[in-house]
N, C-alpha and C positions, 0 to 999 in steps of 0.2 A: 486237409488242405483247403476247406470249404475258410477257412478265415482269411486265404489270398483274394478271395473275390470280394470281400469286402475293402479290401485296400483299393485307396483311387489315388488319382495321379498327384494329388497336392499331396498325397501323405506320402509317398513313394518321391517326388521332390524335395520334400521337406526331408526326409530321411537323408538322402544322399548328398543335401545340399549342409545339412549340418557333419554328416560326418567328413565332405571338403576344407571345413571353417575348421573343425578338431585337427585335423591333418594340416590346414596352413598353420594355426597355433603353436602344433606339436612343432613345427620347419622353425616358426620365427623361435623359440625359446633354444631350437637347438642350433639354427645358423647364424641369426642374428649378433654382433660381436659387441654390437654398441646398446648400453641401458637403454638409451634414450628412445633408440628406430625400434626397441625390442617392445616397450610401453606405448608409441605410438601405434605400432601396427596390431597390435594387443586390442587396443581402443579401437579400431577402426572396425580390426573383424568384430567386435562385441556389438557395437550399435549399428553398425553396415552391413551385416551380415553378406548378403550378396554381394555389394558392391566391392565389399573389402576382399572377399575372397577370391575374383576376378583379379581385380588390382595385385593383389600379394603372389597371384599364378603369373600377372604381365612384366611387374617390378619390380617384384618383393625383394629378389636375389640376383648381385649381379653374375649375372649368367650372360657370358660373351662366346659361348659355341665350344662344344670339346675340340673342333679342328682349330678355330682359333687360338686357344688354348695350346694344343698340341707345338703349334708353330711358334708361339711365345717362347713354349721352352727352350728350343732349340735356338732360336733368337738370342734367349738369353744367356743358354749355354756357348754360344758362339763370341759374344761381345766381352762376357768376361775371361773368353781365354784370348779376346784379340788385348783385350785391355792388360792383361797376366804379360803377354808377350810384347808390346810394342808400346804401351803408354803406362808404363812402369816406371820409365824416365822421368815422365814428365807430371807424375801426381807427386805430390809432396810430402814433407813430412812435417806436419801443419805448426808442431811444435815449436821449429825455429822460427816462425812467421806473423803465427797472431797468438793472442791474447789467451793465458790458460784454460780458460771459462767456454773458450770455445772450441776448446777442442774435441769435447766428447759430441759436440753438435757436428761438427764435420762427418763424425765416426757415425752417429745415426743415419746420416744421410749414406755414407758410403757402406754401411754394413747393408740397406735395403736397397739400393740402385747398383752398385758395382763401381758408380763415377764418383771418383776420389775429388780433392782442391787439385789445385794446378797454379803454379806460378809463370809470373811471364806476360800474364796478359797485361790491355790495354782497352780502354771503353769508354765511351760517348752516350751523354744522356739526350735523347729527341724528346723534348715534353708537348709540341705540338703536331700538329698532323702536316701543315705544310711540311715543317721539317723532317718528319719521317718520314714523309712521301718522295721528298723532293732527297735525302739522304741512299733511300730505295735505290730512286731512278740513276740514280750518279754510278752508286754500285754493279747495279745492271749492265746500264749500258757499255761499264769495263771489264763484264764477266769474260773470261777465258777460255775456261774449261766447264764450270757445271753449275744451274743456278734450280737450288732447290725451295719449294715453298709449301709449309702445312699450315693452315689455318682454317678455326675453328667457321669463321662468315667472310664467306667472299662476296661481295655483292658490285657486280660491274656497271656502277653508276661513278659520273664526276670525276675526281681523277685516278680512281681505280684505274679506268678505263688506258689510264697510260700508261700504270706497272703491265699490263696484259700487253698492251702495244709494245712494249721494251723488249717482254718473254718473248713475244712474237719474234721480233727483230731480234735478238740472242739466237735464237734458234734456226734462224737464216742465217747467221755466221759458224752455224756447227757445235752450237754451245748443247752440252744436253741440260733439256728442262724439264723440271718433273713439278706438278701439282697435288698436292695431298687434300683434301677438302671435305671435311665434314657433312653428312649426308643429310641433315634435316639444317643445322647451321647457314649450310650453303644453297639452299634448295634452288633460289632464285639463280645462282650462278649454275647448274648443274640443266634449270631449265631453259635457261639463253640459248642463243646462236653461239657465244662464245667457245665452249668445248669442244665442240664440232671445228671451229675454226683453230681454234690450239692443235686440237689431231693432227688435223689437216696439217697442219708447219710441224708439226714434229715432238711437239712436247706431249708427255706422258701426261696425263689426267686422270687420277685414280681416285674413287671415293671411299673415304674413314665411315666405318660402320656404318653401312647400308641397312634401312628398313623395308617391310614387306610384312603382309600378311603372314605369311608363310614363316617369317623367320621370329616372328611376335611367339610363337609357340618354341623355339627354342633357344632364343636369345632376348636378353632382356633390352629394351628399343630405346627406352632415356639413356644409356651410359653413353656420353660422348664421348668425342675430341676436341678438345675444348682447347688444345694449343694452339697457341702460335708464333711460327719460325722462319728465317730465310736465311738462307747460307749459301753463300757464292766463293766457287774455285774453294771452297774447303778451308777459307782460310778470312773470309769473313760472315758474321753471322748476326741476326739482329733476336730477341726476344721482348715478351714487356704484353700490355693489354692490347694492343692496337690491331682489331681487324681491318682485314681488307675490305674495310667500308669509311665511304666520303660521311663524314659526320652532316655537312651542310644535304644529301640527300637521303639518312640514314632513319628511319623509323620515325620521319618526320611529324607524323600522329600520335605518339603515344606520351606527349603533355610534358615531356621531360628536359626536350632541350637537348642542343647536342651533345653530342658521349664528347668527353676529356678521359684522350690514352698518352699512355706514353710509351716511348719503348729504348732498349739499351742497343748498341750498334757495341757488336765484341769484336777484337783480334785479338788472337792467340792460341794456345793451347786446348781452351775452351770450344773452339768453334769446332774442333773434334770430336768432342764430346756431341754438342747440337747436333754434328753431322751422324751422329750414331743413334739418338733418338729420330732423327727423319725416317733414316733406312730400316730403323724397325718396328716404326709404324706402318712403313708402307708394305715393308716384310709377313706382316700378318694378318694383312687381308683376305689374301691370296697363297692357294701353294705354288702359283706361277709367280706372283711377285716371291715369294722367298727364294725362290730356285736363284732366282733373277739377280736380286740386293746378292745373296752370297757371292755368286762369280763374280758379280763387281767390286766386291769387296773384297774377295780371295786376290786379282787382278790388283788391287791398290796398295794392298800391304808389302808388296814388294816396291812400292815409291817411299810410304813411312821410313825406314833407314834414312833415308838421302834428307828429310827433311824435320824430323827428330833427333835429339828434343831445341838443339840450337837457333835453326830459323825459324820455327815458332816462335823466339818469348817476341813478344810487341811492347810489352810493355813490367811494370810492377806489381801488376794487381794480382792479389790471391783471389782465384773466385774460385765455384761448385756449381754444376750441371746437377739437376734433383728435379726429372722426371718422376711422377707417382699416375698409378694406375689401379684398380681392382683387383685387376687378373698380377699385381706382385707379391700378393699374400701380406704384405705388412705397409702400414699406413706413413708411409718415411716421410711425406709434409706436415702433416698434421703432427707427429711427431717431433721435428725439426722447428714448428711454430711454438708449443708446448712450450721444449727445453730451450729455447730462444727468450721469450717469453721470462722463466725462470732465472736467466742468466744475468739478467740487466739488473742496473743499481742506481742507472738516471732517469731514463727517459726512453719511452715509448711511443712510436707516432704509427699510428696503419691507419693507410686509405684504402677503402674497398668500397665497391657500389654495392654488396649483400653483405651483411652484417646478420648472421643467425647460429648463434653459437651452442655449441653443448656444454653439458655441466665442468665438464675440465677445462675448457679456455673461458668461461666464466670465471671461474675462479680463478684462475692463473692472471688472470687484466685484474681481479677486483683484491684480491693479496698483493700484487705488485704495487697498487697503490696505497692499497693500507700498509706496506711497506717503505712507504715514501717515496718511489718510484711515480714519476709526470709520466701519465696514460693520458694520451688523448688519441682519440679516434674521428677522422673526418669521413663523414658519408654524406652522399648524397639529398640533399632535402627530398628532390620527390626519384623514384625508381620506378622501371614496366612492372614492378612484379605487385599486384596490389597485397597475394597471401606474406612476401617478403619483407613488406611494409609493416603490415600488422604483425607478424611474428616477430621484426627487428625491434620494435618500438615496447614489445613487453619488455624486453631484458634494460631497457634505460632505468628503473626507478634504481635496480640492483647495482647498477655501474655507476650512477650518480651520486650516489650515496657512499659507495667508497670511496670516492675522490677521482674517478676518471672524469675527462670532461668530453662532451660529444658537441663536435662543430657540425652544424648542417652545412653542405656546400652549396650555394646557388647559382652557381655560374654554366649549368648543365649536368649533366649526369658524367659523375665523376666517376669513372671505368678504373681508374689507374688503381692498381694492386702493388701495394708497396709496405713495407714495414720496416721500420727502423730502429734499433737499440743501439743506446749510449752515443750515438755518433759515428761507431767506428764499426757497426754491424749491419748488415740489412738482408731485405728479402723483397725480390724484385720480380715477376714473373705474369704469371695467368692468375692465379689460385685466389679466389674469395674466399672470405670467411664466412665459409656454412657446411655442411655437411655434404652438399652436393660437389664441389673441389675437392673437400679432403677424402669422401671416401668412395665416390663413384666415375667422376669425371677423370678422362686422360687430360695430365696438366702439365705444364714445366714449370720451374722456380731458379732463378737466381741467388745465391748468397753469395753475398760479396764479403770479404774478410777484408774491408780497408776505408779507413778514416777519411779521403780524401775524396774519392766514389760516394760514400755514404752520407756525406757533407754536400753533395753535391744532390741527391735525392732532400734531404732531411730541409733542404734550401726550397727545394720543389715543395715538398709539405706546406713549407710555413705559406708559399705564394697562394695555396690555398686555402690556407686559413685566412687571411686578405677577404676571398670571396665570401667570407662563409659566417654565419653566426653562431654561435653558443647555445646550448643548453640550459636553460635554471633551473636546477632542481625545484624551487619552488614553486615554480609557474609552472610544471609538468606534473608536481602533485594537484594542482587544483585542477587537473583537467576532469571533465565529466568520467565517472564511476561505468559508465555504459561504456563509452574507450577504451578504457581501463580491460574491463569483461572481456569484449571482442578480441581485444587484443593476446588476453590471455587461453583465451579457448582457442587463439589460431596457433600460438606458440606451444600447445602441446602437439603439434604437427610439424613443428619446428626440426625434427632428425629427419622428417621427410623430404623437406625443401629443398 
């Protein structure tokens, strides 16, 4: 035993510290689902040794709590036997409706979420802030019965400040009001007077995945809630990019210019669906909020009868509700963008302000166009994320060279998440293109199954393209070899972002 005294503490660190790195290794080759996050975190513990093996213990996996968990299932076991029972009517049978091509894309989305297409609806595109503010407040101030809101950044500056004075007032006439709020997203909101003052009047204030010391060791702290929703009386509902933040007082430092959101105002059949994602986000926070959401909901499904499936339709639109999550076991946006992607034979347009893709939606935008399919992609000229930048900017020589074309936008930082096939397809929602949407963040997404809606976005597009300049492949090969490098050592971190 006389050879333990010669062990001293760096070797006995070193020992322990590498057999952690061997064990995150062994975790990433076995959990890991995606090539890309499996080679990057690979790289990171190799030359990071400490660093990375902390980081892969804080991040590595998304890890949302086994009671979280627990309450998920039963969430989800509960929604699709409300949807098996009551909203059987009113999902469709997508065949008689749209276009063959799309139908197996409905079926991906409703084999991983539960929520079918639905016919019936009716929807309004808001592409500035006045207008979706001023669209909000109208709605509001006619609520009835119940005005629900989850979003990922609240921030009570400018005329935020007056959607919260509406809830306020709503909830002086007996309206129930609930707030959902993202816990790092909304910090500023959460650290105001405001909350305190909502209690006060009566509305519910809950916060979406709360951080902590304490919970950094059993949950993993970057996975948000990155949606955002408002549904009033059950029967109208908005989605689309647009936080509950004034653009003219919004991160007014960070060199970019103000955010361009837009968002979609639904009635129909739809807004059921939205109202089912609200209730089980807020359902799985808490075992008291599940208790909670259930008896209101057990209480509601005896009104469903009286106003299914007839005084819902609003309108002719086919649309799809496609909520995606971590904790659903299969990746149904990223999925639904893929064979989306695949399906088209004209034309491709997606706006997103993170553009950072993996090797299968690479290839999928750079086949479409060597296919002869018009790919163009509008992003933002400058973004907050300086690693997003440089990881975005590796993937252009690959995309320009098949034939996509990239507009820079310079009219501010273009938030809107949109994407469009053929004219008569689209996908409307939260979700950017990067790995942080598809495979960790809580999102929602819109598809819409109809020429007319889609026409009406695709219009939106081009008024972007107005702002925005082009690409030339040529002049973006003569850029300095040193750009070029940075750029490329930051995009093998690219599944990370």
């Amino acid at each position: 035993m006389n050879f333990l005294k010669d062990i001293t503490w760096t070797e006995i660190f070193i020992f322990a510290h590498t057999c952690a790195a061997l064990v995150c290794m062994l975790r990433v080759l076995y959990k890991q689902k995606n090539i890309g996050s499996t080679f990057a975190w690979l790289i990171i513990l190799f030359l990071f040794p400490v660093f990375g093996t902390i980081a892969y213990i804080l991040i590595g996996e998304p890890r949302l709590g086994t009671a979280r968990a627990k309450r998920t299932g039963e969430m989800n076991r509960f929604y699709r036997n409300f949807a098996a029972t009551h909203l059987a009517d009113i999902y469709l049978d997508i065949a008689d409706q749209v276009k063959s091509r799309y139908h197996g894309i409905s079926k991906v989305a409703e084999k991983g979420t539960g929520l079918g297409a639905t016919k019936g609806n009716a929807m309004s595109l808001l592409s500035t802030t006045d207008a979706i503010i001023d669209s909000m407040l109208t709605d509001i101030r006619a609520a009835t019965h119940s005005c629900l809101l989850a979003f990922y950044i609240i921030e009570p500056k400018g005329r935020i400040e007056e959607i919260l004075n509406e809830i306020l007032a709503a909830a002086d006439r007996d309206v129930d009001c609930a707030i959902l709020a993202d816990a790092v997203g909304s910090r500023s909101f959460f650290e105001s007077d405001w909350v305190e003052i909502l209690r006060q009047a009566g509305v519910e204030v809950h916060t979406s995945l709360p951080v902590g010391i304490w919970r950094t060791l059993f949950t993993r702290t970057d996975l948000r809630n990155h949606r955002k929703i408002l549904v009033i009386d059950s029967k109208i509902g908005y989605t689309g990019s647009f936080n509950l933040v004034d653009p003219r007082y919004f991160k007014q430092n960070s060199g970019v210019g103000e955010w361009v959101d837009v968002m979609m105002r639904c009635t129909g059949p739809m807004v059921l669906e939205l109202s089912a994602v609200f209730f089980a986000d807020l359902a799985v926070e808490t075992d008291e909020n599940l208790q909670n959401v259930q008896t209101y909901l057990n209480q509601a499904q005896s009104l469903l009868p009286k106003i299914l499936p007839e005084k819902m339709q609003q309108g002719d639109i086919v649309a799809q509700i496609i909520p995606s999550a971590p904790e659903q076991g299969s990746f149904v946006i990223y999925e639904t963008i893929i064979s989306a992607i695949y399906a088209a034979t004209k034309q491709i347009t997606i706006t997103t302000p993170y553009f950072v893709p993996d090797e299968p939606l690479l290839m999928a935008l750079t086949v479409a166009a060597k296919r002869g399919v018009k790919v163009t992609l509008i992003l933002p000229a400058k973004v907050d994320s300086l690693m997003v930048r440089y990881a975005s900017r590796a993937y252009y020589p690959m995309l320009l060279e098949a034939g996509v074309k990239i507009a820079m936008f310079e009219g501010g930082l273009l938030h809107a998440k949109t994407m469009t096939i053929d004219e008569d397809y689209s996908l409307f929602g939260t979700v950017n293109m990067d790995m942080r949407s598809f495979f960790l963040n809580l999102e929602i997404s819109l598809a819409i199954y109809d020429r007319d809606t889609t026409k009406q976005i695709c219009h939106l597009q081009r008024s972007y393209l107005k702002s925005s300049s082009y690409i030339a492949i040529k002049s973006w090969q003569q850029r300095s070899k040193l750009r070029g490098l940075v750029e490329n050592a930051v995009r093998l971190m690219s599944p990370l972002l």
